[in-house]
C-alpha positions as CSV (number, residue, x, y, z in Angstrom):
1,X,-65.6,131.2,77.8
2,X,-65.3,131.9,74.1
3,X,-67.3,135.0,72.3
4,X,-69.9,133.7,69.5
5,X,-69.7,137.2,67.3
6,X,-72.5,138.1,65.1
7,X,-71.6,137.3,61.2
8,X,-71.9,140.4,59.2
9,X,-73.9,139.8,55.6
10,X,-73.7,140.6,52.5
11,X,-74.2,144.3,51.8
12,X,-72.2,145.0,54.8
13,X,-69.3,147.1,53.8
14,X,-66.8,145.5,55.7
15,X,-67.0,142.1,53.8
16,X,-65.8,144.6,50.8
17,X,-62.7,146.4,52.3
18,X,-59.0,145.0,51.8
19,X,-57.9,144.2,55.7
20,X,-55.4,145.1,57.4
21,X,-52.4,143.1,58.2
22,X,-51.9,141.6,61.7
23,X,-48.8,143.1,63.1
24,X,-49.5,142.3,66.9
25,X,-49.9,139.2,68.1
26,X,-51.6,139.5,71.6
27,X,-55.0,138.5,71.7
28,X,-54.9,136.5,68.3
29,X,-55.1,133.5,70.2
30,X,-57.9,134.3,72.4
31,X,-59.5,135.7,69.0
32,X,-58.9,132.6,67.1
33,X,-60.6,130.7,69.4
34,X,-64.3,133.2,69.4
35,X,-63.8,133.0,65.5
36,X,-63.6,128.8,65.4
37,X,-66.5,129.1,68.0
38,X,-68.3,131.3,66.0
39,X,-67.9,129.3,63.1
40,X,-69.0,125.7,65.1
41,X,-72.4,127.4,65.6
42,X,-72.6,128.7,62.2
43,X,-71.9,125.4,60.9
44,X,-69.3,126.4,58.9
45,X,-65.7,125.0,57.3
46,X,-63.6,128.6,57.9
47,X,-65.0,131.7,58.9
48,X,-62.4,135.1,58.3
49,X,-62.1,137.9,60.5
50,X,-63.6,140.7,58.2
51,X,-66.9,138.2,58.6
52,X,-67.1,139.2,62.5
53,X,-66.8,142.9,61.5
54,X,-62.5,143.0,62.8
55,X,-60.6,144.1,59.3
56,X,-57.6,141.8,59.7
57,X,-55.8,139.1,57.7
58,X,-56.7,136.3,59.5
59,X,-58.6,133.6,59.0
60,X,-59.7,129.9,60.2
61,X,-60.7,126.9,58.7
62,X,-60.8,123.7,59.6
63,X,-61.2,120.1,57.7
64,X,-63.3,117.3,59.2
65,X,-63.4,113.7,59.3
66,X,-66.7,112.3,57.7
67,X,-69.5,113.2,55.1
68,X,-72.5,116.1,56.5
69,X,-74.8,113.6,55.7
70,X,-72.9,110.8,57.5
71,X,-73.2,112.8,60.6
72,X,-75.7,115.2,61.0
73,X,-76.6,114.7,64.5
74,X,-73.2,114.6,65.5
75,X,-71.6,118.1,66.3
76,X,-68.8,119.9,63.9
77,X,-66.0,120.2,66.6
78,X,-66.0,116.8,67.6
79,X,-65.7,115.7,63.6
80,X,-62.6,118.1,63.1
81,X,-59.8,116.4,61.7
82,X,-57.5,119.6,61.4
83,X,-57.7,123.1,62.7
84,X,-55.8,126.0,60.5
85,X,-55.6,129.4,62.1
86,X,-53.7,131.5,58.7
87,X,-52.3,135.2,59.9
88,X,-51.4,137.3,57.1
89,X,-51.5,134.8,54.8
90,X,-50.1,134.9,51.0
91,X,-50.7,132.1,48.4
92,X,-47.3,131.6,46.6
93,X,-48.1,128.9,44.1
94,X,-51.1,128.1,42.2
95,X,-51.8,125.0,39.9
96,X,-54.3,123.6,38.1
97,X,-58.0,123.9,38.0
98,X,-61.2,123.1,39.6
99,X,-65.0,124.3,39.6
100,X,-67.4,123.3,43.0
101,X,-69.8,124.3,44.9
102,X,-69.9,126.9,47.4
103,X,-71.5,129.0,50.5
104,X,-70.6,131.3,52.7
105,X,-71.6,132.6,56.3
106,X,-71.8,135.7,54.7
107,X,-74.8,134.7,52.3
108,X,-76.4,132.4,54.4
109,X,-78.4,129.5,52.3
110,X,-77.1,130.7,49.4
111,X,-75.1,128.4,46.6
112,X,-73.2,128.0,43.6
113,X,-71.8,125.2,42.3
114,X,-69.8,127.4,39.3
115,X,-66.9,128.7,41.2
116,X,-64.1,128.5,39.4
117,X,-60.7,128.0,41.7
118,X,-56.9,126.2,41.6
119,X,-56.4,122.8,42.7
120,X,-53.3,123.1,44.5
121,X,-52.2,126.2,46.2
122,X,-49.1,127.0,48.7
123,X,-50.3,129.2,51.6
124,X,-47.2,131.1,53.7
125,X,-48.9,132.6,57.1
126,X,-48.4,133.0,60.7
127,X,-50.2,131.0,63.3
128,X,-51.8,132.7,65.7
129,X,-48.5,133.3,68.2
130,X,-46.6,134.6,64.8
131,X,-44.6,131.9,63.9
132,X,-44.2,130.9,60.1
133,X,-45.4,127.9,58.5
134,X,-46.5,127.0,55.2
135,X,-48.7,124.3,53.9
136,X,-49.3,122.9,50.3
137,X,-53.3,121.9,50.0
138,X,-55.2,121.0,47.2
139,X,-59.1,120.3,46.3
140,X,-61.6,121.2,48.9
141,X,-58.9,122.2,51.4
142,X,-57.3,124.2,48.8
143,X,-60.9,125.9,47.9
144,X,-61.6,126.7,51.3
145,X,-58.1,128.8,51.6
146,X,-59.0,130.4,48.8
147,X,-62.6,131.7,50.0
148,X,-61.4,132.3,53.2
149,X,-58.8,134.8,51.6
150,X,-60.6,136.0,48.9
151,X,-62.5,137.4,52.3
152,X,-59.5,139.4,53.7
153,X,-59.4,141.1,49.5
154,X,-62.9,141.9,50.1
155,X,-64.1,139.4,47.4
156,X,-67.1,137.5,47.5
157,X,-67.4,133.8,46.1
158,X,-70.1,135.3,43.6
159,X,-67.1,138.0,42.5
160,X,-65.2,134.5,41.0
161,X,-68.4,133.4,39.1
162,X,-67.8,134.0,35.4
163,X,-69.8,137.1,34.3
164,X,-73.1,135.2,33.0
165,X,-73.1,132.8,36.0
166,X,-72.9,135.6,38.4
167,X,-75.6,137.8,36.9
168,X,-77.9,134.7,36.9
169,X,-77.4,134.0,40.4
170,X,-78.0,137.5,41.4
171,X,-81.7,137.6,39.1
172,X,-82.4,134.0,40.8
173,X,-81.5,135.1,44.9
174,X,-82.5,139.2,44.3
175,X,-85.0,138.6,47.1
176,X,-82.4,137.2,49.6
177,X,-79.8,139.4,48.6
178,X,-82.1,142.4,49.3
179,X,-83.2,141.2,52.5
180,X,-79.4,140.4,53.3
181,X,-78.9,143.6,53.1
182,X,-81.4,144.5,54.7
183,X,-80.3,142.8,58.1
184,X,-76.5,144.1,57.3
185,X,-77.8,147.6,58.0
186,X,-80.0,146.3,61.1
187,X,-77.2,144.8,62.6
188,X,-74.6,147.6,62.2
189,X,-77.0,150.0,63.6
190,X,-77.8,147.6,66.5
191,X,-73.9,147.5,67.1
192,X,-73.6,151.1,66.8
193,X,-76.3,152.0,69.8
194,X,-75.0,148.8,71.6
């Protein structure tokens, strides 16, 4: 039975700290799974470990076959199309550029369609048993690599806005962020006593 872990928010300081790199592979599997589990019920396209409070450089994302909108009744896992599980994972080549739209579990609700990212990027990781791989992706696939390891830098999608952009979207969403951090403390204190 997989683990649904509690997503730590913005203001947490975990979701700022560099993590560390994986250098054991037993129980990345099993953790893995609770983190594409976690992310199902979240609703979510990748969700990194720093997000469930575990400062590693791991993350997973995954791609899926139809529109939200197409298919909202239907549950995320059986719309997946690909699963990625990246360990320690380094972008070596970057091209081109693109601006979108995006969340994150972290800031639940909360949008910006000004983010500025590459088109195309190489990703070299490990799976979850350690093995190698590399894969080449580009648009939305390639933006969700690059959120999901901007995550294990400690970088938040609003740190890529340019510097007008992001100051806007912190006046508009100071009430959320606030209470956002607000809940970050609760839960850490929660998880402390627990």
């Amino acid at each position: 039975m997989a683990t649904i872990y509690p997503i730590r928010l913005y203001g947490d300081p975990i979701l700022r700290r560099r993590a560390l790199p994986v250098e054991a592979f037993d129980g990345i599997p099993e953790l893995a799974e609770n983190l594409f589990e976690t992310m199902f019920e979240a609703g979510g396209v990748g969700l990194a470990a720093p997000q469930v409070g575990i400062s590693r450089r791991l993350f997973v994302a995954a791609e899926y076959l139809d529109e939200e909108e197409e298919a909202e009744d239907t549950p995320l896992k059986s719309r997946v199309k690909q699963l990625y599980v990246m360990v320690n994972p380094v972008i070596t080549y970057r091209e081109g550029h693109q601006v979108g739209t995006e969340g994150c579990l972290s800031l639940p609700g909360l949008y910006s369609d000004e983010v500025p990212r590459d088109l195309r990027v190489r990703v070299q990781y490990q799976d979850e048993y350690g093995e190698p791989k590399v894969l080449e992706a580009e648009g939305y696939l390639a933006r969700v690599i690059q959120h999901e390891l901007d995550h294990l830098e400690g970088k938040l999608f609003i740190d890529r806005l340019p510097p007008e952009a992001r100051r806007a979207f912190i006046n508009e969403h100071r009430a959320e962020l606030a209470e956002m951090q607000r809940r970050a403390r609760a839960l850490i204190k929660e998880l402390k006593e627990a």
